[in-house]
C-alpha positions as protocol buffer text, in pm:
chain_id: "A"
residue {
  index: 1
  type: UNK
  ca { x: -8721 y: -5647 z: 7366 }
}
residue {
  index: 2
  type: UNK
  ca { x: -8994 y: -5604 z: 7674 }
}
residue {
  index: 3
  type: UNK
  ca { x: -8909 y: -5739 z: 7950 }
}
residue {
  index: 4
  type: UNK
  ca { x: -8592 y: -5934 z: 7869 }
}
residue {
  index: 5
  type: UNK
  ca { x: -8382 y: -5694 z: 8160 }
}
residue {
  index: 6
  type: UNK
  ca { x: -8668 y: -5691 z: 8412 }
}
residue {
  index: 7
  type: UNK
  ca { x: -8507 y: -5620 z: 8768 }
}
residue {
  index: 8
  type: UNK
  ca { x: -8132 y: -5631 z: 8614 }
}
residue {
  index: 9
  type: UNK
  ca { x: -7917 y: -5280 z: 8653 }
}
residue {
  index: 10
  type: UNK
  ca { x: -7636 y: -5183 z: 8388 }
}
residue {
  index: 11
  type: UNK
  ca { x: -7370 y: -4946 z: 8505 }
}
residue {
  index: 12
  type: UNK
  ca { x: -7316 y: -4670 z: 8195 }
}
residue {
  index: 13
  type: UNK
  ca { x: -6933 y: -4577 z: 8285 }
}
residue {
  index: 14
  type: UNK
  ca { x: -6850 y: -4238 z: 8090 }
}
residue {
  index: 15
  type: UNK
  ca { x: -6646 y: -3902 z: 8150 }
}
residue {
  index: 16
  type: UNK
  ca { x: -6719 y: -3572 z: 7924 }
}
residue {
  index: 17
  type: UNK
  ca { x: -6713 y: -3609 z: 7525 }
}
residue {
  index: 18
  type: UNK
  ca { x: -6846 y: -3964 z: 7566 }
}
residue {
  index: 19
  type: UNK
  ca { x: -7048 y: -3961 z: 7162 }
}
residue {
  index: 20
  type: UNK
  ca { x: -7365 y: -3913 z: 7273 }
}
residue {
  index: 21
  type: UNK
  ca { x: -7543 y: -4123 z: 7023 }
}
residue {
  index: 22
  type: UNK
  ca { x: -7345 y: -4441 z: 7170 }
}
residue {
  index: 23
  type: UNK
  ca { x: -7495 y: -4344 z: 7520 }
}
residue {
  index: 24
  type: UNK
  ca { x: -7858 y: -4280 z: 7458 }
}
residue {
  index: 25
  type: UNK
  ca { x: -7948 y: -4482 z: 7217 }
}
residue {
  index: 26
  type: UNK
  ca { x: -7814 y: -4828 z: 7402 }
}
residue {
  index: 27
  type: UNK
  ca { x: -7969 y: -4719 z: 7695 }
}
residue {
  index: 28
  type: UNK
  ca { x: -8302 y: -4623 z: 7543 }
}
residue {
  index: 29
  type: UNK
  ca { x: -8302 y: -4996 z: 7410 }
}
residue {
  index: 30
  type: UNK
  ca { x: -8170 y: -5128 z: 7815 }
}
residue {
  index: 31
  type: UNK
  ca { x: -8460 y: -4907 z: 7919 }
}
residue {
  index: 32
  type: UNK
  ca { x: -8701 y: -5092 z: 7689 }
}
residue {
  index: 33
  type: UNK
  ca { x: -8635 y: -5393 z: 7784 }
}
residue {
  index: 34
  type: UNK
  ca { x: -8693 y: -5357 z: 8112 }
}
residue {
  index: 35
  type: UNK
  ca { x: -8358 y: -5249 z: 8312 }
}
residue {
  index: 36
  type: UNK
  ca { x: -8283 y: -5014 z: 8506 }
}
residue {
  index: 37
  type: UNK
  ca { x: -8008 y: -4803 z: 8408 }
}
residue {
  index: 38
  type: UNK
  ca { x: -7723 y: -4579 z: 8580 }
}
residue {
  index: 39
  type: UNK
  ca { x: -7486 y: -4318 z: 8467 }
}
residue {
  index: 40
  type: UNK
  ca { x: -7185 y: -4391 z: 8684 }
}
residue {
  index: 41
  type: UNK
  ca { x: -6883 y: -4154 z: 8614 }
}
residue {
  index: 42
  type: UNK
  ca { x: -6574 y: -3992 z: 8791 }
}
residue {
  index: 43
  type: UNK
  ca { x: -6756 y: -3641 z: 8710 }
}
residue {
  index: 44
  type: UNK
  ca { x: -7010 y: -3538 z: 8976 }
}
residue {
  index: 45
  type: UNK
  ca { x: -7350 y: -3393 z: 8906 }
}
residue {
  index: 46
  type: UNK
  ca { x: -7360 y: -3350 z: 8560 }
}
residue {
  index: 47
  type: UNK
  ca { x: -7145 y: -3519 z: 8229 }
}
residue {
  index: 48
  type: UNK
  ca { x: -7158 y: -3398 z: 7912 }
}
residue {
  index: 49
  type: UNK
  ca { x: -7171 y: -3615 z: 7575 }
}
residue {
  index: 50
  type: UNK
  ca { x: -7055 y: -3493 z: 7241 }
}
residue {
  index: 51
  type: UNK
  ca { x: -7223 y: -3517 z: 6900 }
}
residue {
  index: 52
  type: UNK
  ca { x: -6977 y: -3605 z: 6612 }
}
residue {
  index: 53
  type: UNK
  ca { x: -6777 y: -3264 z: 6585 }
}
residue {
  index: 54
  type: UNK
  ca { x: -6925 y: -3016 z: 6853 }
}
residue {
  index: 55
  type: UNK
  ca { x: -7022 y: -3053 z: 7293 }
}
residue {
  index: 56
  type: UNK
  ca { x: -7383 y: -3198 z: 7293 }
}
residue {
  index: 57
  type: UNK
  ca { x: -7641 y: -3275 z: 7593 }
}
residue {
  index: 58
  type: UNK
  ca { x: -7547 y: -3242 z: 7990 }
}
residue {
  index: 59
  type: UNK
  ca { x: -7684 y: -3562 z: 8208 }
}
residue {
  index: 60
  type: UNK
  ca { x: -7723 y: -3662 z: 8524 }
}
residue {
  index: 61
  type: UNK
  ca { x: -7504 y: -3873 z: 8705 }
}
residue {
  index: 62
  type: UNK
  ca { x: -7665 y: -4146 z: 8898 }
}
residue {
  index: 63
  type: UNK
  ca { x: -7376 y: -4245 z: 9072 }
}
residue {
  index: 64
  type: UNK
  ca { x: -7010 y: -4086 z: 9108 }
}
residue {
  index: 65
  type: UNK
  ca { x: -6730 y: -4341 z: 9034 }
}
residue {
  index: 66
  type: UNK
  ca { x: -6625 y: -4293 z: 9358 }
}
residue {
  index: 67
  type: UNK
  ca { x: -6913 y: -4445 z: 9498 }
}
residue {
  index: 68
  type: UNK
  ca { x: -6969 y: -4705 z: 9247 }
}
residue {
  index: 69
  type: UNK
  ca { x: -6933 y: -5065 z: 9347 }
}
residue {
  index: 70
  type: UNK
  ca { x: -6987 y: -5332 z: 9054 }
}
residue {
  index: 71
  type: UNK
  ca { x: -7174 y: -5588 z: 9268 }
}
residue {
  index: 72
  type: UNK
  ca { x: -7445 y: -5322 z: 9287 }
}
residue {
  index: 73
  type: UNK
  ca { x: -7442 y: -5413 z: 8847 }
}
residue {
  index: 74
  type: UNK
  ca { x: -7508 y: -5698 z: 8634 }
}
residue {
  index: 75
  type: UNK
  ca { x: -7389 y: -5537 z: 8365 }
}
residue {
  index: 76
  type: UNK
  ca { x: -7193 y: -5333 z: 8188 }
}
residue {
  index: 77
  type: UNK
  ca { x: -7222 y: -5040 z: 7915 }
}
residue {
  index: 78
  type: UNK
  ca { x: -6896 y: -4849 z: 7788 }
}
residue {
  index: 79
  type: UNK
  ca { x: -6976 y: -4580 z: 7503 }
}
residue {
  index: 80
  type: UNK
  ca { x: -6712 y: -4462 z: 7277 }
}
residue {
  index: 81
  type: UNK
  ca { x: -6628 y: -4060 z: 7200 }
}
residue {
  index: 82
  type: UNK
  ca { x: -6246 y: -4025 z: 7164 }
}
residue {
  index: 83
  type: UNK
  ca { x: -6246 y: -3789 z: 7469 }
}
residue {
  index: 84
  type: UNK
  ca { x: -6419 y: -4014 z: 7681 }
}
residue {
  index: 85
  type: UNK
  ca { x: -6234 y: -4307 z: 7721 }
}
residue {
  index: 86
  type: UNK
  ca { x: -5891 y: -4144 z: 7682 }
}
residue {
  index: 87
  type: UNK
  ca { x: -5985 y: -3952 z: 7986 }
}
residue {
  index: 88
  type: UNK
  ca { x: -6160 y: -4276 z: 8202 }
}
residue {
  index: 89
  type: UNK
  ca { x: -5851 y: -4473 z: 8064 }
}
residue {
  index: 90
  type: UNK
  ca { x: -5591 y: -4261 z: 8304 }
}
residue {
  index: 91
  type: UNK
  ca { x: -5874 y: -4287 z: 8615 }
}
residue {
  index: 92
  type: UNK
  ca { x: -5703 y: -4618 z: 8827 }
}
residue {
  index: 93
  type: UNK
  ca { x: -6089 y: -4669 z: 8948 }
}
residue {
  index: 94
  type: UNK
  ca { x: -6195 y: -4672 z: 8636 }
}
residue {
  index: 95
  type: UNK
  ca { x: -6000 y: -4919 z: 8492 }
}
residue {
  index: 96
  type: UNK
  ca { x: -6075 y: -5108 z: 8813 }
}
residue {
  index: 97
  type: UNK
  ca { x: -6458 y: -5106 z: 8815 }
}
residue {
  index: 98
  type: UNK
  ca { x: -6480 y: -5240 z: 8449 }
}
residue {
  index: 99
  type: UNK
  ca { x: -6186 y: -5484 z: 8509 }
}
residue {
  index: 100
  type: UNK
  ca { x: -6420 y: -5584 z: 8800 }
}
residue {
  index: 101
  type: UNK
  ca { x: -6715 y: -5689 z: 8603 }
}
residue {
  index: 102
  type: UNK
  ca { x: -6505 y: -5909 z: 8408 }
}
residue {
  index: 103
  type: UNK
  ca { x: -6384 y: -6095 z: 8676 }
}
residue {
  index: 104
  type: UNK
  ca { x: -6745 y: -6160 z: 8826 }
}
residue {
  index: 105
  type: UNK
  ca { x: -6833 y: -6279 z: 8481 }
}
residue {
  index: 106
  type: UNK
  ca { x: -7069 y: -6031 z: 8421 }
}
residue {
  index: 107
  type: UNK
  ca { x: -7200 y: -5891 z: 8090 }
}
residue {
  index: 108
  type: UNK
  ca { x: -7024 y: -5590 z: 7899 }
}
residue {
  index: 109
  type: UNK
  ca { x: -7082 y: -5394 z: 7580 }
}
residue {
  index: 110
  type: UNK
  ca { x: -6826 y: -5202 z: 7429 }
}
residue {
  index: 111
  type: UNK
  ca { x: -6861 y: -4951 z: 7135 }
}
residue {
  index: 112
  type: UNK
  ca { x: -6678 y: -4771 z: 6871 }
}
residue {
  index: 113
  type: UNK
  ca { x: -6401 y: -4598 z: 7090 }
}
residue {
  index: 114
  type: UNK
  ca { x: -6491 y: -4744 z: 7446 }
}
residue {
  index: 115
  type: UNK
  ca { x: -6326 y: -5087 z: 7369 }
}
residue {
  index: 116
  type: UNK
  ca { x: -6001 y: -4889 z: 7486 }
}
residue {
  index: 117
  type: UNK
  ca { x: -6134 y: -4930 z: 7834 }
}
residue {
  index: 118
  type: UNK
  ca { x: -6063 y: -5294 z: 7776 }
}
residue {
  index: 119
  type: UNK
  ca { x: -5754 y: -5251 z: 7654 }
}
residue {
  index: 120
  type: UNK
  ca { x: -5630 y: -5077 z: 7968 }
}
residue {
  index: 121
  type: UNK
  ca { x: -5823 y: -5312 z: 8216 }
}
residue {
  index: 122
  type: UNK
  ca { x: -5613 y: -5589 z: 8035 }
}
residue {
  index: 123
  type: UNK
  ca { x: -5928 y: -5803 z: 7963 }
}
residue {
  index: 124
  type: UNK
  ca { x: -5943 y: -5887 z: 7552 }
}
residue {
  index: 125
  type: UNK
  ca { x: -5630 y: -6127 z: 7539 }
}
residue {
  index: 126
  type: UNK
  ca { x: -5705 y: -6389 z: 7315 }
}
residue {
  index: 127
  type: UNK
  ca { x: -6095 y: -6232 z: 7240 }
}
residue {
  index: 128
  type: UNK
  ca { x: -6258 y: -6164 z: 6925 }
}
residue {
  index: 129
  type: UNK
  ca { x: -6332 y: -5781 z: 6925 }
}
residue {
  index: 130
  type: UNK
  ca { x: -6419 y: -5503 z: 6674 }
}
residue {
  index: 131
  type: UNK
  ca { x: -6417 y: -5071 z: 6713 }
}
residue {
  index: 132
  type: UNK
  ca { x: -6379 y: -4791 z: 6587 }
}
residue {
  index: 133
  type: UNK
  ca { x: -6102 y: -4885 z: 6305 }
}
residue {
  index: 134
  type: UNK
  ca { x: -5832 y: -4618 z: 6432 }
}
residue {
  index: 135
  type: UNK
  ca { x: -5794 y: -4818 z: 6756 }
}
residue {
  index: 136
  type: UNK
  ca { x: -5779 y: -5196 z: 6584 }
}
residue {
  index: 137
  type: UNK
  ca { x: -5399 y: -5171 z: 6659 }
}
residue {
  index: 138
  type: UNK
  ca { x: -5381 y: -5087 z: 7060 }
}
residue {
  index: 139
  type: UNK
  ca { x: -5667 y: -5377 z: 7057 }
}
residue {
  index: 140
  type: UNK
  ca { x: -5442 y: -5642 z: 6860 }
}
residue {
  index: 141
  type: UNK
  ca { x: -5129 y: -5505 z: 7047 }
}
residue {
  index: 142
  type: UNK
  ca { x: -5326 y: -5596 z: 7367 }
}
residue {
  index: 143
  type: UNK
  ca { x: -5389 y: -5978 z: 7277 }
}
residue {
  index: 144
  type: UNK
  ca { x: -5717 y: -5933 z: 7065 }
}
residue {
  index: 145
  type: UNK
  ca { x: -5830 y: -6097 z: 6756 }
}
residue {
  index: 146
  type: UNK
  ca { x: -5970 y: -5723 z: 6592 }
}
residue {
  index: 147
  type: UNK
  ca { x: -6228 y: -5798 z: 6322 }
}
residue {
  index: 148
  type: UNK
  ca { x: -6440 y: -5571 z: 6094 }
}
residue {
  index: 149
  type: UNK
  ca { x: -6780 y: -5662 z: 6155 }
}
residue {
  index: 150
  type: UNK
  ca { x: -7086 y: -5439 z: 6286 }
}
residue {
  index: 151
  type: UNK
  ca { x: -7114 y: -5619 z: 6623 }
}
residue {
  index: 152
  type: UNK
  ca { x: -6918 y: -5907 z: 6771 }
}
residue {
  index: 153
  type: UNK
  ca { x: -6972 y: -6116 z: 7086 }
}
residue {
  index: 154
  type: UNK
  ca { x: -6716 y: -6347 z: 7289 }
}
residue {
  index: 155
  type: UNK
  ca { x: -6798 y: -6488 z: 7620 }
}
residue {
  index: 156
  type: UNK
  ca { x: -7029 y: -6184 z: 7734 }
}
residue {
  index: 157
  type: UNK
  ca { x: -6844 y: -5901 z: 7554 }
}
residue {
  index: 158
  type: UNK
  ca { x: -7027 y: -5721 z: 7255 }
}
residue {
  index: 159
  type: UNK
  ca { x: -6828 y: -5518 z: 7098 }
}
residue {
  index: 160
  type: UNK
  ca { x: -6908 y: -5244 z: 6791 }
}
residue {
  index: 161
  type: UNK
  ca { x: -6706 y: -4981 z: 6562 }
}
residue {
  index: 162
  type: UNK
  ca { x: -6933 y: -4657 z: 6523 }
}
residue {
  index: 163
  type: UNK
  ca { x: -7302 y: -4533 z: 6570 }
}
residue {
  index: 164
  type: UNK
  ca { x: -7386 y: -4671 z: 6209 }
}
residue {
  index: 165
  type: UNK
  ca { x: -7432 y: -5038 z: 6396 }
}
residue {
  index: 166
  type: UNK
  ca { x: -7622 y: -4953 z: 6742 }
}
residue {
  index: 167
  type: UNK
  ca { x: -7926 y: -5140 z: 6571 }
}
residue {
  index: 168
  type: UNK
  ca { x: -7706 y: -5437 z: 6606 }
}
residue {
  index: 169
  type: UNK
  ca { x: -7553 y: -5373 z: 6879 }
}
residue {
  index: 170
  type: UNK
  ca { x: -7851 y: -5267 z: 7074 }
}
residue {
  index: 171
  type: UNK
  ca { x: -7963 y: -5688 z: 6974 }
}
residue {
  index: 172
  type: UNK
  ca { x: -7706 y: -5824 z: 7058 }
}
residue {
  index: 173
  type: UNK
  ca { x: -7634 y: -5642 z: 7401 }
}
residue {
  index: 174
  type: UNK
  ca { x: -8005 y: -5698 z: 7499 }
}
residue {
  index: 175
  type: UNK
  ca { x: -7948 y: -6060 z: 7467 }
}
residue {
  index: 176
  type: UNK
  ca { x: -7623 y: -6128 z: 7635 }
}
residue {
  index: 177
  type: UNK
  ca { x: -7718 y: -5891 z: 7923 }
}
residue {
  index: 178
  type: UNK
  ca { x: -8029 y: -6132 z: 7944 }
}
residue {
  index: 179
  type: UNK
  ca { x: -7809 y: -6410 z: 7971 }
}
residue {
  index: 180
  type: UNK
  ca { x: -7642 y: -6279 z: 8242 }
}
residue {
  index: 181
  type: UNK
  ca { x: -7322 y: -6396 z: 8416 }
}
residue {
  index: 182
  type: UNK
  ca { x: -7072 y: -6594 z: 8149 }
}
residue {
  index: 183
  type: UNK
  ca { x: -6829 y: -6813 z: 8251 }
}
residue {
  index: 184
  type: UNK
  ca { x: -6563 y: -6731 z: 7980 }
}
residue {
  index: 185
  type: UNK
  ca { x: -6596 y: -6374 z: 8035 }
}
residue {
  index: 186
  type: UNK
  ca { x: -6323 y: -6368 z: 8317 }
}
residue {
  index: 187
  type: UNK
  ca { x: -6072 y: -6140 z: 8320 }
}
């Protein structure tokens, strides 16, 4: 994956309990090939991820939400933890700066409980998604085509159910960040 992300920056949007797994590993694989990547999140100074049933690892963040502006991004990275988007879900910036990237076209990846961030920016209507099973309902109530599959892309969006498929997911994020801006992938 070397060099596939050269000179392209991916916004990593999370709040506390985000699982950590679904944070470090995608961006270990952004890193790899090549992008640079940023922890953007309405908690300043530090966040802190969660690892299956107990608090994990405190990191950095690059950039407060409230200072985040998605034309600074070409993509997109939303990791799952039930904590993490239920709290980013009732943040009106939050669901703004991910709704944003969707209207620029740009890339976004989506796993295991993060796809709720979609839901609330209103952007899966008629798109093929997967997640964490427990949320296949809000997804389909919101206009999605829910399927149970280890990763699934539409127009830009990669989308995953749980830290058992980050091997694929890692793939197939890597290569539709590289592609870059998609024209179906407006909100």
């Amino acid at each position: 994956m070397d060099g596939k992300l050269q000179g392209r920056r991916v916004a990593i949007l999370v709040a506390d309990g985000f699982e950590q797994v679904e944070m470090t590993e995608p961006r270990r694989a952004l890193q790899e090939a090549g992008a640079d990547t940023q922890i953007v999140s309405p908690a300043e100074g530090r966040v802190k991820g969660w690892q299956h049933t107990e608090w994990g690892d405190e990191f950095d963040v690059d950039v407060p939400l409230k200072a985040a502006r998605p034309g600074d991004y070409d993509a997109l990275l939303l990791p799952g933890g039930v904590m993490n988007p239920d709290k980013l879900r009732i943040e009106p910036q939050a669901v703004q700066f991910v709704k944003d990237f969707f209207e620029a076209g740009k890339p976004v990846a989506a796993i295991c409980h993060g796809p709720w961030m979609l839901v609330e920016a209103d952007v899966v209507r008629d798109r093929t998604v997967t997640s964490f099973p427990s949320i296949h309902k809000d997804l389909q109530n919101a206009g999605a085509r829910w399927v149970d599959e280890e990763v699934v892309t539409d127009q830009g969006l990669v989308t995953s159910r749980n830290p058992d498929d980050i091997p694929a997911f890692n793939r197939k994020m890597v290569e539709e960040f590289a592609e870059g801006h998609h024209r179906g992938q407006h909100a």
